[in-house]
C-alpha positions in Angstrom: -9.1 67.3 -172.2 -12.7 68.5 -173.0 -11.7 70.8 -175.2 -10.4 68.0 -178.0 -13.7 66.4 -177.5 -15.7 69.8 -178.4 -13.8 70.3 -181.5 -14.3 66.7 -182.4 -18.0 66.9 -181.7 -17.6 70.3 -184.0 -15.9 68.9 -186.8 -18.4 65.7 -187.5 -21.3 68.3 -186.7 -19.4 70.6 -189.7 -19.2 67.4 -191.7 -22.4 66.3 -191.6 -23.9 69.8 -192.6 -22.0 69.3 -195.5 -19.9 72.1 -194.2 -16.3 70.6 -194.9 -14.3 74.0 -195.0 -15.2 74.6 -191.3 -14.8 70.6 -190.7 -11.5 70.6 -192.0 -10.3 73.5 -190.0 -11.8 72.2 -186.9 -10.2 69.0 -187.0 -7.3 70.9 -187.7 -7.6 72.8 -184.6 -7.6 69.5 -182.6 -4.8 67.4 -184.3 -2.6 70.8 -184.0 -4.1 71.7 -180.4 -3.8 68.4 -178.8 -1.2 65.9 -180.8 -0.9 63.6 -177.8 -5.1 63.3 -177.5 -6.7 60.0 -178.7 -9.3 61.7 -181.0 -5.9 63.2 -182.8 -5.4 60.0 -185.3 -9.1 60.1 -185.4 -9.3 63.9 -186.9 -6.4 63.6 -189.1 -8.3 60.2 -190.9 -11.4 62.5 -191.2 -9.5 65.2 -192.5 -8.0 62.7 -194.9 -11.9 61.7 -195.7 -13.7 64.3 -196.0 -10.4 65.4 -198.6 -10.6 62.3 -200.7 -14.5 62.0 -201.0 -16.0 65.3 -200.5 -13.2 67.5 -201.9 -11.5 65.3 -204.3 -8.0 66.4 -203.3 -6.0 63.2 -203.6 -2.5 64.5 -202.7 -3.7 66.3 -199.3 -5.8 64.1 -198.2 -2.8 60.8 -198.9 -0.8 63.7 -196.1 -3.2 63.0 -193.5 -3.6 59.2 -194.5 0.2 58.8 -193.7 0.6 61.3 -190.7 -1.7 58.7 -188.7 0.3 55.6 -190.0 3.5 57.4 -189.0 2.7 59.7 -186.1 0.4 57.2 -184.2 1.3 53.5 -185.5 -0.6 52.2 -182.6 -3.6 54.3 -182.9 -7.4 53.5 -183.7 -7.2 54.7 -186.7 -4.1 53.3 -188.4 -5.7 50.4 -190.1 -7.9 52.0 -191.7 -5.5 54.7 -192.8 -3.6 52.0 -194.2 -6.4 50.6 -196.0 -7.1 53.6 -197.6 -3.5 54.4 -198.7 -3.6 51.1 -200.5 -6.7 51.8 -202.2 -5.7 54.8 -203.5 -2.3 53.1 -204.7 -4.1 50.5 -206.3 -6.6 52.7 -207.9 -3.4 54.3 -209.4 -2.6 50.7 -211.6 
């Protein structure tokens, strides 16, 4: 239980050093680790984040976007997946 909490602590400490390599791969860790965990939905839409704004990978980051809408539909982070998702549709127009 602790454990997803560590690596989530880890991954935003990665993200704020500007360290988004190590970020990604710790949220990674987490979301892979511990599907079932409530800070899952949360790493995925950071991975998604940090993909789309830091790294400027549109197609991996959409990945992560939709696993949260589709894996955890009732999760904190869904709406703002789902924001995001459409923003980067309509920013396709």
């Amino acid at each position: 239980l602790y454990r997803a909490q560590v690596f989530y602590q880890m991954g935003r400490m990665y993200e704020r050093e500007g360290e988004y390599t190590l970020a990604l791969g710790t949220f990674g860790q987490l979301a892979e680790q511990f599907p079932e965990h409530q800070l899952a939905p949360l790493a995925e839409l950071r991975m998604g984040t940090i993909l789309l704004e830091e790294i400027g990978d549109l197609a991996r980051a959409r990945v992560h976007f939709e696993r949260v809408v589709m894996e955890y539909p009732q999760g904190v982070a869904t709406a703002q997946a789902r924001r995001l998702l459409r923003n980067m549709s309509d920013e396709k127009l």
